[in-house]
C-alpha positions in Angstrom: 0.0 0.0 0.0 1.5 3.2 -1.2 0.8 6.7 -0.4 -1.7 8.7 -3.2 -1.3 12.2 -1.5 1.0 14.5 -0.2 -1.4 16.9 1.2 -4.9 16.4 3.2 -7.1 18.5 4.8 -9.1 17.7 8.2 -11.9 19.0 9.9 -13.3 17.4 13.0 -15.8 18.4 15.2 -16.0 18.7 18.6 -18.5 16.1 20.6 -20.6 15.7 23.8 -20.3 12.0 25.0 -23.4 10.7 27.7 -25.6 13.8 27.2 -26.9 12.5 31.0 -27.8 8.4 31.4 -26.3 7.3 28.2 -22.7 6.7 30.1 -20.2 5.6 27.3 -22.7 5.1 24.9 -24.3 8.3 23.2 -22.9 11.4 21.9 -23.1 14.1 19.9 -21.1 16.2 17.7 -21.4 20.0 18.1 -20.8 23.0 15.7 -17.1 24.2 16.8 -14.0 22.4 14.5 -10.7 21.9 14.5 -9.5 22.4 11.3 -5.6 20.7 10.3 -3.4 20.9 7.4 -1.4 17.3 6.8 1.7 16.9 4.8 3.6 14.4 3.9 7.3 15.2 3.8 10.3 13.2 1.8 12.6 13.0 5.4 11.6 11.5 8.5 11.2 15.1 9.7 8.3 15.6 12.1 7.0 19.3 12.4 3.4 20.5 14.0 2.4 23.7 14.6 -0.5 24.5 16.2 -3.0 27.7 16.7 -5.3 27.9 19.0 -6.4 25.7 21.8 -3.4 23.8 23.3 -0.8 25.9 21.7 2.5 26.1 23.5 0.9 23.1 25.6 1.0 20.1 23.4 3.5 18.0 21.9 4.8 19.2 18.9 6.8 16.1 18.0 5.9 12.7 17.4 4.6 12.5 20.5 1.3 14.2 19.5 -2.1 12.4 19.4 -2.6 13.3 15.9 0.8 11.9 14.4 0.1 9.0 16.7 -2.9 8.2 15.3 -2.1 8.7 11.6 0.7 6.1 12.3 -1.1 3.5 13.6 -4.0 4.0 11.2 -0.9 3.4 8.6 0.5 0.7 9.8 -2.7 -0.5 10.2 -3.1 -0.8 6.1 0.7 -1.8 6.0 1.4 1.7 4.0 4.5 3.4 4.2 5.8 5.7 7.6 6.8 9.1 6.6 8.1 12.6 8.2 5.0 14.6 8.6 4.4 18.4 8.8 1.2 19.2 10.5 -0.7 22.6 11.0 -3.4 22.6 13.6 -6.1 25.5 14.2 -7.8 24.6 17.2 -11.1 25.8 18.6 -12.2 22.5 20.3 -11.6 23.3 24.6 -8.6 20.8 25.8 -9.5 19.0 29.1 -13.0 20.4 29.3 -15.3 16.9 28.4 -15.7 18.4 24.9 -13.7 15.5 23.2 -10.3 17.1 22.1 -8.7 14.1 22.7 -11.3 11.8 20.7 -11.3 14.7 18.0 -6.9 14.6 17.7 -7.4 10.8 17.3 -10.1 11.0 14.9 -8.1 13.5 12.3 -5.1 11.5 12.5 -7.3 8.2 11.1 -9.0 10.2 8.8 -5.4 12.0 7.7 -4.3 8.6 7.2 -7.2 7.6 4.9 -6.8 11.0 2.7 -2.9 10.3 2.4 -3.9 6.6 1.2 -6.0 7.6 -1.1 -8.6 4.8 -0.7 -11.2 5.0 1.6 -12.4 1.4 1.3 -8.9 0.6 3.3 -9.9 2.6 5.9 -13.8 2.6 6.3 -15.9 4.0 9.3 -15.8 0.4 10.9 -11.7 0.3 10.9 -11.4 4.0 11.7 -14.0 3.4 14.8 -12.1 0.5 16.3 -8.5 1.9 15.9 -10.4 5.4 17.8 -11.5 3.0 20.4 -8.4 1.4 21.0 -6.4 4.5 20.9 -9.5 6.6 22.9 -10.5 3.4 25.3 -14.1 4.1 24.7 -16.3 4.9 21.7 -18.7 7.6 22.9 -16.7 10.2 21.5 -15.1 8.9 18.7 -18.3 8.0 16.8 -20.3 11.2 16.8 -16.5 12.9 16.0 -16.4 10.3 12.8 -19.9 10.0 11.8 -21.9 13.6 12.9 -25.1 13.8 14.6 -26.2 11.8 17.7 -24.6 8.5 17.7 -25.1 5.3 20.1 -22.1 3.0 20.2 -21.4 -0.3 21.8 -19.1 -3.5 21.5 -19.7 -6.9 21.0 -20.6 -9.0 23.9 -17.0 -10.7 23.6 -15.3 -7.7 23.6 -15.0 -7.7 19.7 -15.9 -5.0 17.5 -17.3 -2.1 18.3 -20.1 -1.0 16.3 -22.0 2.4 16.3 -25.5 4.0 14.7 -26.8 7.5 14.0 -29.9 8.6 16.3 -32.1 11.1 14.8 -31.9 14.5 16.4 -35.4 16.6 16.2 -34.6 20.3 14.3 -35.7 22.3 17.9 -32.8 20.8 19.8 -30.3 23.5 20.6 -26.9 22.4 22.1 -25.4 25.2 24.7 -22.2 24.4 26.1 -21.1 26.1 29.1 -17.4 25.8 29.5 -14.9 26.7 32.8 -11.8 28.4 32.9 -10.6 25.1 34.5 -9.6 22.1 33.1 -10.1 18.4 34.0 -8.9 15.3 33.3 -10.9 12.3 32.2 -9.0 10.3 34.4 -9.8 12.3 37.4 -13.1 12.3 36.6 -13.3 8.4 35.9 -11.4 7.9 39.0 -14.2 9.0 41.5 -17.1 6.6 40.1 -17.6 3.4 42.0 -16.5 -0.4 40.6 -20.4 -0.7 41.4 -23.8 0.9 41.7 -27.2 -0.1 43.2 -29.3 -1.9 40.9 -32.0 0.3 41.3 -30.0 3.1 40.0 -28.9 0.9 37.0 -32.4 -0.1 36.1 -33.4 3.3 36.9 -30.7 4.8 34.7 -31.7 2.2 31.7 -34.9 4.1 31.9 -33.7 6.8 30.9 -31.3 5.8 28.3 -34.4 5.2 26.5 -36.6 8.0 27.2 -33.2 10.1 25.9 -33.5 8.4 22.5 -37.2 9.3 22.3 -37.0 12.6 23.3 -33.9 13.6 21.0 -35.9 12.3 18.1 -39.6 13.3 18.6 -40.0 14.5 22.2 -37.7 17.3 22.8 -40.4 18.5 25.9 -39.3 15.2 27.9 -35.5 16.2 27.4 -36.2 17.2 31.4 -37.3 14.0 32.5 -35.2 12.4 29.8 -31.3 13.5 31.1 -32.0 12.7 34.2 -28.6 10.5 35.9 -27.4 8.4 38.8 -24.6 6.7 37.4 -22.0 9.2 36.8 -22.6 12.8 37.6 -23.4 12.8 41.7 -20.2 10.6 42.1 -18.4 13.5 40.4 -19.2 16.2 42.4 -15.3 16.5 44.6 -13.7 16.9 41.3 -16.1 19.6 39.7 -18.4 21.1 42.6 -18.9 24.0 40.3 -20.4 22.5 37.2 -22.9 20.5 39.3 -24.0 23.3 40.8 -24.6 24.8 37.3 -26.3 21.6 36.8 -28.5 21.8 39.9 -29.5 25.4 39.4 -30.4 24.9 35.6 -32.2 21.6 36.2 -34.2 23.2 38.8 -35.6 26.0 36.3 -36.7 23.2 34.1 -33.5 22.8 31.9 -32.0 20.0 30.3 -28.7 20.3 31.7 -25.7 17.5 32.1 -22.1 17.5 32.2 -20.9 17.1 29.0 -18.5 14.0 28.5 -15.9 13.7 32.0 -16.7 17.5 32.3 -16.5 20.2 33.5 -17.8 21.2 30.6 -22.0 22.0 31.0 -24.4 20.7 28.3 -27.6 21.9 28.2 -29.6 20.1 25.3 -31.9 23.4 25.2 -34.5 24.2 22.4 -34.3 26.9 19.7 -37.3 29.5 19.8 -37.6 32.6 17.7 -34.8 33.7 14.3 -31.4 32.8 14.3 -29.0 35.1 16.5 -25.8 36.6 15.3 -22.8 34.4 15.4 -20.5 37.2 16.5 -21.4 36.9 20.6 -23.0 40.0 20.8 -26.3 38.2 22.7 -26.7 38.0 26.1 -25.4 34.7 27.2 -22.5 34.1 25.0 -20.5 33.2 22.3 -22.5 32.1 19.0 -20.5 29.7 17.2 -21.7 28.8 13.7 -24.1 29.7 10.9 -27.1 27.7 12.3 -27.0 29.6 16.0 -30.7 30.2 17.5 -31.9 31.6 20.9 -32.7 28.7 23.0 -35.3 28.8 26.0 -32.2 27.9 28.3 -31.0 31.4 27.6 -32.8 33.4 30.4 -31.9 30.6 32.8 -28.4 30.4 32.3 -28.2 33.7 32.9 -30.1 33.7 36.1 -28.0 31.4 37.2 -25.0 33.3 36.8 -26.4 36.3 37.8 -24.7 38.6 35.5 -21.3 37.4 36.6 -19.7 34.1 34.7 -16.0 34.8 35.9 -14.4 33.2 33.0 -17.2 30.9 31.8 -18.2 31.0 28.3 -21.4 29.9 27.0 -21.6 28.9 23.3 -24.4 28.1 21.5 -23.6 24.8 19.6 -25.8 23.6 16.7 -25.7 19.7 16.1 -22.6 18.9 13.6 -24.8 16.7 10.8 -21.6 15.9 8.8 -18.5 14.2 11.4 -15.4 14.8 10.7 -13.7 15.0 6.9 -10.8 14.8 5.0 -9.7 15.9 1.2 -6.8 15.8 -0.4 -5.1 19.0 -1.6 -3.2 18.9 -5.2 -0.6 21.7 -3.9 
């Protein structure tokens, strides 16, 4: 297998994973992008350069995610290694449950895939299992790869991991609320238990469900349906902030979760009235994107903060319908 391009472009959204009860399972890819430039070079030089998010804090050898993951996605199709020189514009929050690392991983597959020039090589179904096994988990990785809402799962033996599109009803409205602080996912995974009740598990399958349903056709039961008591109250030490976000949303009637390992607040909000401008000039935020509405979490979050969010941003996030994708530049 021989390299077909020199030069690929990757854009890569990034993604909510558990959006409440669906713990490891469901996700969703959100309206903000990293966007990175991939070239192949004819030494085993290794450059990256990155704007943005991360800058002056990530690797900028072969130590980062994105080289890694384009390697293994080539050895993975037995094509050539070669010296890489990679330009990264970040937007996508590092360390704040937003699925950064799931969205590196993901551009480095789908880098591979451009430079090989043959998709069939490396199809959805190879680049979600090498995301996995790089990742650990799925729930970020497939709405990253595939867009939308996603629910993905592995075979009973531990074999391949498999993942579907859920429909997402047009009045859903993503809002992210995102810390100055950062969090790692394994502090976060650190504090849950080896075991929960079994009432909370059955009660937690519950709403698993009800989230699909809701999503779809029922975005009124998003309330009812984000509900949680497998993840979120054991996380409360690490990030006592964002569950009090949580709290004080839920409790004037907003669908509000931790997004991913946090701290990092989703509230799956609906749009009412015309699209806003994307230029942040409402009052609770940042717009990001063309497809940016007023939501009828916008009043509460900013009750909530009472005028004062002390470095928190809040971005109104329209569903990503496309995942992440790759083209080959003739340059």
């Amino acid at each position: 297998m021989r390299l077909r391009a020199a030069h690929v472009r990757v854009r890569v959204p990034a993604t909510s994973a558990n959006l409440g009860p669906g713990f490891d399972a469901l996700g969703m890819a959100l309206g903000l992008h990293d966007d990175l430039g991939v070239r192949a070079l004819g030494s085993s030089e290794v450059r990256v350069e990155v704007e943005g998010e991360g800058a002056g804090e990530v690797p900028d050898d072969e130590r980062h995610l994105v080289v890694r993951a384009l390697r293994a996605a080539l050895d993975h199709v037995g094509a050539p290694q070669t010296g890489l020189h990679l330009v990264c514009r970040n937007r996508i929050p590092h360390g704040r449950g937003l699925g950064s690392s799931a969205a590196a991983v993901v551009a480095g597959l789908l880098a591979a895939r451009g430079l090989v020039g043959d998709p069939e090589v490396l199809g959805d179904d190879d680049v979600l299992a090498l995301a996995t096994e790089l990742e650990g988990h799925p729930d970020n990785a497939a709405p990253a790869l595939l867009g939308g809402c996603t629910l993905a799962w592995s075979a009973d033996d531990g074999g391949a991991v498999r993942a579907v599109r859920l429909p997402v009803h047009a009045d859903v409205a993503p809002v992210a609320i995102v810390p100055p602080q950062h969090l790692s996912t394994h502090a976060a995974r650190g504090v849950l238990p080896a075991q929960v009740p079994h009432a909370d598990a059955a009660w937690q399958a519950g709403r698993a469900g009800l989230l699909v349903e809701a999503l779809g056709r029922r975005p009124d039961l998003l309330l009812d349906a984000t509900g949680d008591r497998l993840h979120q109250g054991y996380r409360r030490s690490v990030m006592p902030e964002s569950l009090a976000l949580v709290d004080a949303l839920r409790a004037r009637g907003v669908a509000a979760v931790v997004s991913g390992a946090g701290p990092t607040v989703l509230a799956l909000a609906r749009r009412v009235g015309a699209p806003v401008e994307a230029s942040g000039s409402t009052a609770t935020g940042e717009g990001v994107g063309a497809d940016v509405h007023a939501t009828d979490a916008d009043a509460a979050v900013a009750d909530a903060f009472g005028g004062v969010r002390a470095g928190w941003r809040v971005l109104r996030l329209p569903v990503d319908p496309e995942g992440a994708t790759v083209r080959a530049l003739l340059d």
